[in-house]
C-alpha positions in Angstrom: 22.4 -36.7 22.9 20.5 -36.1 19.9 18.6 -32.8 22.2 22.0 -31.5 22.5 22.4 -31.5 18.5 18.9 -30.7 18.1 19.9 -27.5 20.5 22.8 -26.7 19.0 21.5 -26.3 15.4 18.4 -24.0 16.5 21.7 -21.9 18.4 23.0 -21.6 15.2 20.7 -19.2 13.7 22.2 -16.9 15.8 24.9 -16.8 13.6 22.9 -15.9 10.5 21.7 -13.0 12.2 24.6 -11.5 13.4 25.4 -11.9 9.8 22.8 -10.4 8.2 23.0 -7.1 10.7 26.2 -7.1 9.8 25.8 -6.7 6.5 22.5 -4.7 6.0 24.7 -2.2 8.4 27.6 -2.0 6.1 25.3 -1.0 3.4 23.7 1.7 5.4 26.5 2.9 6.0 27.5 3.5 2.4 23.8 4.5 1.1 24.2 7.5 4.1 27.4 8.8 2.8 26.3 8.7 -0.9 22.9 10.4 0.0 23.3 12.3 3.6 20.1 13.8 3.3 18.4 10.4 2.9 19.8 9.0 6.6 16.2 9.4 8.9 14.9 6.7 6.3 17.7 5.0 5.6 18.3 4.3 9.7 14.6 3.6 9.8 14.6 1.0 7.5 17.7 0.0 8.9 16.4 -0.4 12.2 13.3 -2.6 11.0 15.3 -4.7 9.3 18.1 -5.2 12.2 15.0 -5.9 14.6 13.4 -8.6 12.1 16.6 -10.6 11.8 17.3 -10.4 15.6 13.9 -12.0 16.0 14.9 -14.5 14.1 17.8 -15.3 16.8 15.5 -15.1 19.2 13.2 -17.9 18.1 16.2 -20.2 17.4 17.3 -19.2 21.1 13.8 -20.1 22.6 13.6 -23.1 20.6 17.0 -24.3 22.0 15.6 -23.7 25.4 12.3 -25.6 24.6 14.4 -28.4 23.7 16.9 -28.4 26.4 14.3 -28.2 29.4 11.0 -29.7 28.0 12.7 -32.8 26.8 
């Protein structure tokens, strides 16, 4: 029971992330229509930050996997 919590939880960052894009993409968004000739570093940073916060999904998602199978 308690690996299922244990899962669950480490799922959870999944959450964060999705937040977190969210919201760094929002304000892309509105630094690219105040300053359109600043968008090919904007979206570059952008992307960099989208892919660091995914990762973070990703290793709550393995560690949910680790617990699940090699418990």
């Amino acid at each position: 029971m308690s690996v299922a919590i244990g899962a669950a939880v480490a799922v959870l960052t999944g959450v964060g992330a999705g937040v977190g894009i969210g919201f760094a993409t929002g304000k892309a968004t509105e630094a690219i229509a105040r300053q359109p000739e600043a968008a090919g570093q904007i979206r570059s940073s952008l992307i960099v930050g989208c892919a660091l916060a995914e990762a973070t999904a990703i290793y709550g998602f393995i560690t949910a996997l680790v617990l699940i199978f090699l418990q």
